[in-house]
FIKOL-965074 format. One record per atom (N, C-alpha, C, O, CB): x negated, y, z. Coordinates in steps of 0.02 Angstrom, whole numbers, padded with zeros to 5 digits, always signed. Glycine has a CB too. Layout:
XYZ;...
This chain:
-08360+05719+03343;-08302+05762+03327;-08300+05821+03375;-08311+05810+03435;-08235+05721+03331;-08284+05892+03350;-08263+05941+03395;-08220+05928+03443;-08172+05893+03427;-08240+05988+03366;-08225+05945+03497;-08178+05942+03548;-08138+06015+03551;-08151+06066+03518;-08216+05922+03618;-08091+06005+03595;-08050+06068+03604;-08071+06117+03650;-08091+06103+03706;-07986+06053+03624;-08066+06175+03627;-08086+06249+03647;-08063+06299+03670;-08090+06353+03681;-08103+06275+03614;-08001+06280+03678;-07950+06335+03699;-07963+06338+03775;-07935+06307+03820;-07865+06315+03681;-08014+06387+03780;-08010+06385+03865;-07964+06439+03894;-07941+06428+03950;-08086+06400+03901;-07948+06495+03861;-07896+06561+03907;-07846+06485+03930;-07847+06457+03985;-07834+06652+03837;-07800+06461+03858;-07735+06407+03883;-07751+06360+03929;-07710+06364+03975;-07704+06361+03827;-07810+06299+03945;-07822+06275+03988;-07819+06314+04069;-07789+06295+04119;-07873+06253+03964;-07858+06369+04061;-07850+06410+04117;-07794+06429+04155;-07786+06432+04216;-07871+06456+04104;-07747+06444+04099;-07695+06476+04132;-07631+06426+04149;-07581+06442+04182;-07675+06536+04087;-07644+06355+04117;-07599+06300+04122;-07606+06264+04223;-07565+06244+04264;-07633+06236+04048;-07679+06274+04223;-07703+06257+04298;-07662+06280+04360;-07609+06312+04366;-07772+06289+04310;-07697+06257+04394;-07667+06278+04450;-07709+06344+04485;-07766+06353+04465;-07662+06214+04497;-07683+06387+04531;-07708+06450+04530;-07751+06442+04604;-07735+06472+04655;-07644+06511+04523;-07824+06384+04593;-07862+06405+04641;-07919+06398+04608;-07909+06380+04550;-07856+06375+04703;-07990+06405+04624;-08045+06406+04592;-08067+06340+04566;-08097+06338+04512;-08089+06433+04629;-08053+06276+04609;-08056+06218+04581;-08042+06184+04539;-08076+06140+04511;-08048+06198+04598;-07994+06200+04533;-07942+06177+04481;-07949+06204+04413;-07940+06176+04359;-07874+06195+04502;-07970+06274+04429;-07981+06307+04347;-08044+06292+04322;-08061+06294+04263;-07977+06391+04340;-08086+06272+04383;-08167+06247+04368;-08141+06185+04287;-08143+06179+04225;-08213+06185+04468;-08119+06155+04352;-08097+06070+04330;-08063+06076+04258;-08090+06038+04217;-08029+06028+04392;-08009+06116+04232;-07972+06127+04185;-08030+06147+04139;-08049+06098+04107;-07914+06174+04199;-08074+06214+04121;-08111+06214+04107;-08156+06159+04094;-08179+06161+04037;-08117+06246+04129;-08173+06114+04125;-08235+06059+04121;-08188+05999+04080;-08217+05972+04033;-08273+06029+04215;-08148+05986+04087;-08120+05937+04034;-08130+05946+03976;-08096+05906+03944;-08060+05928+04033;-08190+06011+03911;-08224+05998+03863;-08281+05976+03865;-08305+05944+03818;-08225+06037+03835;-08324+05995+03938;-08387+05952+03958;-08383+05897+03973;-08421+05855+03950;-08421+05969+04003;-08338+05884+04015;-08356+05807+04055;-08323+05739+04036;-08264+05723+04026;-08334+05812+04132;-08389+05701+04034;-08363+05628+04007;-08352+05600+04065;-08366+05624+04120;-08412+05581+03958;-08314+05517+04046;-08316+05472+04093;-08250+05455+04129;-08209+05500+04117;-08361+05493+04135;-08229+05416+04159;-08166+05396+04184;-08162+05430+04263;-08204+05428+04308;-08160+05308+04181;-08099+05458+04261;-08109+05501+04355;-08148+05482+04404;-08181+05521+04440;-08047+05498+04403;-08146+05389+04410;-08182+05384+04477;-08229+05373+04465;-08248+05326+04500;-08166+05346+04523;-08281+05397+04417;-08367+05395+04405;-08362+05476+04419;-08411+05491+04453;-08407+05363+04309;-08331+05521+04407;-08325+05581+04398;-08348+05620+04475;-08385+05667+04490;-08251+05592+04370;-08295+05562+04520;-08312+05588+04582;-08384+05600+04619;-08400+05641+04662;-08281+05552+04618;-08423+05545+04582;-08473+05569+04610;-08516+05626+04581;-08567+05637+04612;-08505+05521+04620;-08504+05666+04522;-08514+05698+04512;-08487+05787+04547;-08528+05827+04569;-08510+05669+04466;-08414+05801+04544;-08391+05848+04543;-08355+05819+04626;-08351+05763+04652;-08352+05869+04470;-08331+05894+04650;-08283+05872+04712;-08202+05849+04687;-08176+05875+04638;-08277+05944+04768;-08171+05801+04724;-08103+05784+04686;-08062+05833+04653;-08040+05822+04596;-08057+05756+04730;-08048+05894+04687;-08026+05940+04671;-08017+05973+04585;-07971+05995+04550;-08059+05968+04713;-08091+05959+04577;-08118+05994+04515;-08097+05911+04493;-08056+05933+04453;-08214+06037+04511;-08092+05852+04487;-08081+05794+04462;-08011+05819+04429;-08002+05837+04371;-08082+05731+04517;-07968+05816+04481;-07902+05823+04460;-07891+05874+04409;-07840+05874+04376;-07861+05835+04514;-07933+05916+04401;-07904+05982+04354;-07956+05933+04281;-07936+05943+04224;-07942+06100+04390;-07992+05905+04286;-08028+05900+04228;-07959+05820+04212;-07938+05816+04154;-08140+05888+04241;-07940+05782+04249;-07891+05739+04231;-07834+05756+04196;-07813+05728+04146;-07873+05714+04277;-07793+05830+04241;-07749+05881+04190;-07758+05882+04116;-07725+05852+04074;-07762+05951+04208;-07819+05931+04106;-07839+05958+04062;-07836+05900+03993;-07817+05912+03935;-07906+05987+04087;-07857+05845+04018;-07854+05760+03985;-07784+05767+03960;-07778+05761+03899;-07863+05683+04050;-07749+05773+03984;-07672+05755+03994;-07615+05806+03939;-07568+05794+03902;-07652+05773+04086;-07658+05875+03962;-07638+05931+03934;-07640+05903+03842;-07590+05897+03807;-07694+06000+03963;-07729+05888+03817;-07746+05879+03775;-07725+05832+03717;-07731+05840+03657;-07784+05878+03795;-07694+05769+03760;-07664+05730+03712;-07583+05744+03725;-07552+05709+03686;-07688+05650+03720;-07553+05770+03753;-07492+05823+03746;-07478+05861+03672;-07435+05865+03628;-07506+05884+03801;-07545+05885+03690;-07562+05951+03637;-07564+05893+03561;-07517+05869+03529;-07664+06007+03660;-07618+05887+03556;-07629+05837+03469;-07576+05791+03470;-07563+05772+03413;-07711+05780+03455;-07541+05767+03512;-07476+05719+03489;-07405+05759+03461;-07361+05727+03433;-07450+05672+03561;-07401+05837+03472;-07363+05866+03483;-07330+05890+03387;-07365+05914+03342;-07396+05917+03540;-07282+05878+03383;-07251+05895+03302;-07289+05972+03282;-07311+05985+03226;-07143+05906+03304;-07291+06013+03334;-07312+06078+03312;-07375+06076+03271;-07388+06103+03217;-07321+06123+03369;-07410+06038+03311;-07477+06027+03306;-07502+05993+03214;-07543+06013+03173;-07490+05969+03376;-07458+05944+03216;-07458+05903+03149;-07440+05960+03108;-07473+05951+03057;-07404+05835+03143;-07407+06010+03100;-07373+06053+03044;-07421+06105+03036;-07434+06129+02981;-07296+06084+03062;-07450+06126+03094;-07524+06170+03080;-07575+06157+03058;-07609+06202+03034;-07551+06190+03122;-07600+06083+03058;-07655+06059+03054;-07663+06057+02971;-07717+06048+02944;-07659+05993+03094;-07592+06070+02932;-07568+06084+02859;-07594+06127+02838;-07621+06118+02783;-07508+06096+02845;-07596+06198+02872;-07614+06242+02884;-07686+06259+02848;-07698+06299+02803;-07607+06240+02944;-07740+06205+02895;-07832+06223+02884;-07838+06198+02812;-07794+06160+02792;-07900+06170+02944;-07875+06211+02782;-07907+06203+02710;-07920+06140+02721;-07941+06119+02775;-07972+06247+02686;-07908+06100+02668;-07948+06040+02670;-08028+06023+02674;-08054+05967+02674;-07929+06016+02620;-08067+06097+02678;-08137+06056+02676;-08149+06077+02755;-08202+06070+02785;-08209+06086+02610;-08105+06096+02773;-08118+06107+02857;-08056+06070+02908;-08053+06065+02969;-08118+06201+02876;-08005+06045+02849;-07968+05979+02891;-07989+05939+02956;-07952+05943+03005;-07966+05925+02847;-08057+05894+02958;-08063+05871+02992;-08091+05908+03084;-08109+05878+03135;-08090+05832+02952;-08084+05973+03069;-08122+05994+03126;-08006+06035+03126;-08000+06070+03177;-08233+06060+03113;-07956+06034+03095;-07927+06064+03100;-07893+06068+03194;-07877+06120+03224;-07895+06050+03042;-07893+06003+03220;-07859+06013+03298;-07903+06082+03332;-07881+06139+03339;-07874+05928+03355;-07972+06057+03352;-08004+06130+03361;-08006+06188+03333;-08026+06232+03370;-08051+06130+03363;-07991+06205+03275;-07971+06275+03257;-07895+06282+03252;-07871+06331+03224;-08003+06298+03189;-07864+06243+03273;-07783+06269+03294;-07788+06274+03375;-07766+06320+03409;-07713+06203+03268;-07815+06224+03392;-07839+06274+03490;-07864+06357+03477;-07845+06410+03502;-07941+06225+03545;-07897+06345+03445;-07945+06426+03453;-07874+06459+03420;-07836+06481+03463;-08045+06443+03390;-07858+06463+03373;-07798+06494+03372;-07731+06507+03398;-07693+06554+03386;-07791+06485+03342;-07724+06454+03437;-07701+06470+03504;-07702+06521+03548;-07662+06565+03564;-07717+06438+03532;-07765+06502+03569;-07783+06554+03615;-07780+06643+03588;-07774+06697+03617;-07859+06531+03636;-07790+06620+03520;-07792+06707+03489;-07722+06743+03522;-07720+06789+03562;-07784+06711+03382;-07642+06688+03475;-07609+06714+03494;-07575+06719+03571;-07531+06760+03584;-07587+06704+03454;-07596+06681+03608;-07591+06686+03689;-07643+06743+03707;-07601+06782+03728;-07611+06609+03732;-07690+06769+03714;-07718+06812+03729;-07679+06880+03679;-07694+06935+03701;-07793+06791+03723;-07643+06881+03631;-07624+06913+03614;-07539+06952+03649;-07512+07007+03649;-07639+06885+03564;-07530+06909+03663;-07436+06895+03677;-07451+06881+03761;-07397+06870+03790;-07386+06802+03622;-07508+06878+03804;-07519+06874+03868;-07444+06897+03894;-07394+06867+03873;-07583+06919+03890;-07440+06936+03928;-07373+06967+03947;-07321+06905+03942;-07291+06888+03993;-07351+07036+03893;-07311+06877+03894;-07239+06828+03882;-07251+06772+03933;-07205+06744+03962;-07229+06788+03792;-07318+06757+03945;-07329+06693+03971;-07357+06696+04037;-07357+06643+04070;-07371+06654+03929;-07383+06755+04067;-07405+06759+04146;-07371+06836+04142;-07361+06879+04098;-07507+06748+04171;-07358+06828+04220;-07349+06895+04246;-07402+06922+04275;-07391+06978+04297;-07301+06898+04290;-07472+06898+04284;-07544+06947+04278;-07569+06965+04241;-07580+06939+04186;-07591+06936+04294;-07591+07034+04266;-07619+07068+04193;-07698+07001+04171;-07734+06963+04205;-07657+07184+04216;-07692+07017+04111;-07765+06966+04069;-07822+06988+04117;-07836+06952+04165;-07794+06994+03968;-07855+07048+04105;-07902+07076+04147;-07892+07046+04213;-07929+06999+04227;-07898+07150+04148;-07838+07069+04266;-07836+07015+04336;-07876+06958+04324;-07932+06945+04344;-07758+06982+04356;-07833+06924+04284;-07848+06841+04281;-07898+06815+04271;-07913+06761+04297;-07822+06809+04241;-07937+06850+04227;-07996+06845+04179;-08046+06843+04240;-08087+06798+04247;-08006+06912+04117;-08040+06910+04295;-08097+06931+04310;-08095+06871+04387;-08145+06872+04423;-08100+07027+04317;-08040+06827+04404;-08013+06774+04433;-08071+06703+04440;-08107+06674+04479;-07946+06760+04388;-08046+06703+04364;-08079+06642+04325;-08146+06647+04334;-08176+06605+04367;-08065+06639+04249;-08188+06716+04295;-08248+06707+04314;-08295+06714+04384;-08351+06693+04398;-08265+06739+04277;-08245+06751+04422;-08272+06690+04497;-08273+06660+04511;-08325+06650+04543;-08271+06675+04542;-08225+06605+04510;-08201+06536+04477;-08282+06514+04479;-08322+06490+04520;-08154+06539+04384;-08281+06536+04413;-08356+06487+04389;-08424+06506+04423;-08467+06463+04432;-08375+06498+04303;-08433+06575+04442;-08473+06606+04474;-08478+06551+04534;-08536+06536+04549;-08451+06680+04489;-08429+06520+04569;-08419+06496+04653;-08451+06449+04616;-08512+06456+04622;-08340+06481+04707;-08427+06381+04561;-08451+06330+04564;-08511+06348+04495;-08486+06355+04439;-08392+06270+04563;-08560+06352+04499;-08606+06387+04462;-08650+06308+04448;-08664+06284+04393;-08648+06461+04509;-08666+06282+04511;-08707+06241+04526;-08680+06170+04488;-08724+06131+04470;-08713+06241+04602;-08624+06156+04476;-08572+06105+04469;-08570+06096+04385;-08570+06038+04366;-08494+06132+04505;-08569+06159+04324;-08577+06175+04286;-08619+06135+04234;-08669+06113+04262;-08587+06218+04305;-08619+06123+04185;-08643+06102+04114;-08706+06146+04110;-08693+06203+04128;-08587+06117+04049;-08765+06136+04093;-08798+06200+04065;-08789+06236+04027;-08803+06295+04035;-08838+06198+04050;-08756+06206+03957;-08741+06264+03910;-08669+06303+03931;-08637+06346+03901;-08736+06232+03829;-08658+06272+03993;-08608+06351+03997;-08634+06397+04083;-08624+06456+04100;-08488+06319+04005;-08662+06352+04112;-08698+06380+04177;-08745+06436+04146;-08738+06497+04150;-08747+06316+04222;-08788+06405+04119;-08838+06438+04088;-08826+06525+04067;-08859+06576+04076;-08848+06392+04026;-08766+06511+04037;-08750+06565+03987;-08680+06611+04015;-08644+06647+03980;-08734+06524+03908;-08673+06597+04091;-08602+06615+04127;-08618+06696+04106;-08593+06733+04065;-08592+06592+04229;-08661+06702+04145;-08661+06805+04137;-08657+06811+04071;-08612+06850+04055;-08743+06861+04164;-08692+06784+04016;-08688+06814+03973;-08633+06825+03925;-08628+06869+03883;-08726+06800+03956;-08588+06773+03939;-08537+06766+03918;-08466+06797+03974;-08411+06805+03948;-08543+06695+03900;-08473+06805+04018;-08439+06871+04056;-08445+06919+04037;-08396+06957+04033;-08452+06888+04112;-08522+06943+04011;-08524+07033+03983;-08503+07033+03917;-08486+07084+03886;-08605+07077+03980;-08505+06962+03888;-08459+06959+03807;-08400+06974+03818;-08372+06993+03767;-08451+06888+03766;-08352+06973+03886;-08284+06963+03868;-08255+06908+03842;-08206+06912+03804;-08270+07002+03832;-08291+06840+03863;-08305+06772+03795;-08230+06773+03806;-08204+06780+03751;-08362+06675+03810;-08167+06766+03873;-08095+06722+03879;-08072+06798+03827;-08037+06785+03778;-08046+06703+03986;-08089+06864+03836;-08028+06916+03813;-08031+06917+03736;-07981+06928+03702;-08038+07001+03845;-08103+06904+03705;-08112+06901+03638;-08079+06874+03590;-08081+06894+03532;-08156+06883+03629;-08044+06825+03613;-07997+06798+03546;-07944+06837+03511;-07907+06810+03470;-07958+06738+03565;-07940+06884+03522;-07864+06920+03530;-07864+06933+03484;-07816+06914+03450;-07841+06973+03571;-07925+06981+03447;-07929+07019+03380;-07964+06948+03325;-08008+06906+03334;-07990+07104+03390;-07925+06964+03276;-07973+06938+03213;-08069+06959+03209;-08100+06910+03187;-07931+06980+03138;-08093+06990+03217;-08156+07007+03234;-08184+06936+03273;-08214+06886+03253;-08155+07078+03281;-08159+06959+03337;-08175+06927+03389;-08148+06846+03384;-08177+06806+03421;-08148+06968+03448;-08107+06825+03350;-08094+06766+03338;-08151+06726+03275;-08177+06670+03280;-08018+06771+03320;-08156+06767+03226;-08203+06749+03201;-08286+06736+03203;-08333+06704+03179;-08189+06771+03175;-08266+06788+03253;-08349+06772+03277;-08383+06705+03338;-08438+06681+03352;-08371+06849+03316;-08286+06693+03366;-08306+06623+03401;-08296+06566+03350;-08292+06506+03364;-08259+06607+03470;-08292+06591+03294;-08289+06518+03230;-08361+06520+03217;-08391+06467+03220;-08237+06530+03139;-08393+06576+03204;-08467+06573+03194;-08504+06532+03238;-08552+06496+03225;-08496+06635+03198;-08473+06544+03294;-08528+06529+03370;-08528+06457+03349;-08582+06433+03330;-08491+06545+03470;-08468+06419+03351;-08453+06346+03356;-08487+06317+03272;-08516+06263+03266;-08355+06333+03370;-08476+06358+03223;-08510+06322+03187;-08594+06313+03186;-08625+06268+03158;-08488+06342+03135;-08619+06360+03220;-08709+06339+03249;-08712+06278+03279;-08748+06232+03259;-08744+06390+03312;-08676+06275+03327;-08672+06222+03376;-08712+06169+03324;-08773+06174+03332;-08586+06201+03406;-08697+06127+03281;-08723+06079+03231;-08735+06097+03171;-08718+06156+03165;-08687+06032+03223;-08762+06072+03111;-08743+06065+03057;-08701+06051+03017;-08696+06076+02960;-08760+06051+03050;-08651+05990+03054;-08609+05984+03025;-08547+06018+03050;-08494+05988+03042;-08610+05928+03017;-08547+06078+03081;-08489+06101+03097;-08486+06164+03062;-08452+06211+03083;-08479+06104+03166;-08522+06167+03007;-08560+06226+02980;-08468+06241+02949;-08455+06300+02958;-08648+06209+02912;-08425+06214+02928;-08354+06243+02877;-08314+06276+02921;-08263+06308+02914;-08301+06181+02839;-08358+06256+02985;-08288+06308+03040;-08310+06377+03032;-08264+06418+03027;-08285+06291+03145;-08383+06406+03030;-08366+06450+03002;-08321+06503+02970;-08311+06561+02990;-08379+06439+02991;-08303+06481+02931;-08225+06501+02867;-08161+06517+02894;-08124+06563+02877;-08197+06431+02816;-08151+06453+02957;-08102+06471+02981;-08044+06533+03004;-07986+06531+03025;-08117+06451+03005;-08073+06566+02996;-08029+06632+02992;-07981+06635+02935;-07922+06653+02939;-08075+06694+02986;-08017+06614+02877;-07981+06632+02818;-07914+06577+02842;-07863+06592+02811;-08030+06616+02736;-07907+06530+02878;-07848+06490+02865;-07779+06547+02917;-07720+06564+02917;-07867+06390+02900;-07850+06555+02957;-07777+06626+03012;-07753+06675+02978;-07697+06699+02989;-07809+06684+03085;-07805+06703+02919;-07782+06754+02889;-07738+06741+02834;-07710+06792+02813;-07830+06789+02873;-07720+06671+02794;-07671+06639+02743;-07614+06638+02771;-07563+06661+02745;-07684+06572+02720;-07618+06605+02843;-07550+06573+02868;-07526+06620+02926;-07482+06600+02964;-07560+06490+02897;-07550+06671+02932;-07547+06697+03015;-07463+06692+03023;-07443+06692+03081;-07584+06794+03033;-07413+06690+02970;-07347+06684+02997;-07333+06627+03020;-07286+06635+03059;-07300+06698+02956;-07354+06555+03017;-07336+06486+03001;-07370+06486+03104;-07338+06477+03156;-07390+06430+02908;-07439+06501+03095;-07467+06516+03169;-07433+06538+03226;-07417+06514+03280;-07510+06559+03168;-07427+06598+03194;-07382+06624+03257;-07297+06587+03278;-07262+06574+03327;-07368+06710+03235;-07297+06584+03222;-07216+06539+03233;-07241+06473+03275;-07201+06452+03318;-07171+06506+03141;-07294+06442+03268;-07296+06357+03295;-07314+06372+03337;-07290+06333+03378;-07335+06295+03270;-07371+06439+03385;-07370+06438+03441;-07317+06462+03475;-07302+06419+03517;-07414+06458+03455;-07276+06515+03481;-07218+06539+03500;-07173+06470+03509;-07153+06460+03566;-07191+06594+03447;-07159+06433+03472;-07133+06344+03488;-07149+06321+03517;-07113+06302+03563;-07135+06295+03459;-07230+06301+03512;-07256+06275+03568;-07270+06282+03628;-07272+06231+03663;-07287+06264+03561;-07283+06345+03657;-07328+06362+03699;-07287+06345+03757;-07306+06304+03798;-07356+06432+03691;-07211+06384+03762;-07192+06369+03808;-07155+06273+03835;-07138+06246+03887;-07155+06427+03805;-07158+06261+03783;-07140+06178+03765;-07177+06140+03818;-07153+06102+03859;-07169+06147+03683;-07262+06165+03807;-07315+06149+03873;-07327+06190+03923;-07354+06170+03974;-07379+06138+03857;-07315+06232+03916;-07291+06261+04006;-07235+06240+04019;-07228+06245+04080;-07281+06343+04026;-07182+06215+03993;-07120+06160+04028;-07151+06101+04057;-07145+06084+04116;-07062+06127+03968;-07190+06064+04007;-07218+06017+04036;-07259+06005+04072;-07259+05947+04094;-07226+05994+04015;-07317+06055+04095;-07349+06039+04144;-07326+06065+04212;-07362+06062+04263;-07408+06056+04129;-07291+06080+04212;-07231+06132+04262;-07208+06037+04284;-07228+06000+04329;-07139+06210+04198;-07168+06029+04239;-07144+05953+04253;-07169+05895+04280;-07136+05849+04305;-07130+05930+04208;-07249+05899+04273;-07308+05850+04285;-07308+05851+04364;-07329+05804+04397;-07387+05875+04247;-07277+05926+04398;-07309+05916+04452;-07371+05928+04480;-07419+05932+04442;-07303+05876+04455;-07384+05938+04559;-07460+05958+04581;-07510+05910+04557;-07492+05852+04548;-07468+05960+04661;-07591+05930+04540;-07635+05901+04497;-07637+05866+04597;-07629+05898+04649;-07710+05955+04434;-07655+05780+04582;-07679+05735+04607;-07769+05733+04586;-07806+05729+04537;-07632+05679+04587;-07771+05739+04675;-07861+05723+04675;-07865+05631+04679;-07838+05586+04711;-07909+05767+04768;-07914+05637+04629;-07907+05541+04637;-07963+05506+04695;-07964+05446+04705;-07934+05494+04545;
């Protein structure tokens, strides 16, 4: 099954040091239960990939979530949680301003030192591909329909069978009112709550 993709929202849900956004980030790479983790990553980066865990079943348990997922076409239903993340992020990279008081660019260019510092720590398919996906603009791209669609393309290569995400655009471009309304509900719903969660614990 696709996992979730919304990395600008993971990012900006974190906590504001390089570890942590590593870690937030890596909760679509990394398997395994925290304390196998440790020996992998430093605790630091543990705790943000434990967040990110936390964030995630927040997110898919969430009513908003169920009323969007209405939303995707039925022959791309089953991949619908991941293309309501990516659409997420469209309209949060869009509406930035409502939800941080740094400019996107700041943040952006934050993050990818972020990953630049822990380079070594990294997945290959995203180590591998850090610069190249910095000179893409990969976090600012969602914003426009263009650029959103073309990260539906990306993800449907990934396999064969993810080949219907593709399309996905067409469900942003049917419903974009129903979208924007469930994130505007949601978004800040989970910045209440991870606000509420408290500092991320290194395990």
């Amino acid at each position: 099954m696709l996992g979730g993709l919304n990395y600008l929202a993971h990012l900006l849900l974190a906590e504001a040091t390089p570890a942590s956004r590593v870690g937030n980030l890596l909760g679509d790479f990394a398997t395994g239960r925290p304390e196998s983790l440790v020996e992998r990553f430093p605790p630091a980066v543990v705790a943000g990939i434990v967040r990110h865990r936390a964030i995630d079943r927040y997110t898919d348990s969430h009513p908003v979530m169920a009323r969007l997922r209405e939303c995707v076409a039925p022959s791309r239903r089953r991949f619908a949680g991941a293309i309501v993340d990516l659409i997420y992020d469209h309209f949060l990279t869009r509406h930035w301003a409502d939800y941080s008081p740094q400019p996107l660019v700041e943040f952006v260019g934050e993050c990818n030192e972020a990953l630049r510092q822990y380079r070594a720590i990294l997945p290959p398919e995203l180590g591998g591909t850090l610069e190249e996906r910095i000179a893409d603009r990969w976090l600012e791209g969602y914003g426009t329909e263009a650029g959103l669609a073309n990260v539906f393309r990306r993800v449907a290569l990934r396999r064969a069978s993810f080949a219907p995400v593709r399309g996905a655009i067409e469900d942003l471009q049917g419903h974009r009112v129903e979208f924007e309304a469930g994130f505007r509900e949601f978004f800040p719903e989970l910045q209440a709550w991870v606000k509420a969660c408290g500092p991320e614990n290194s395990p």
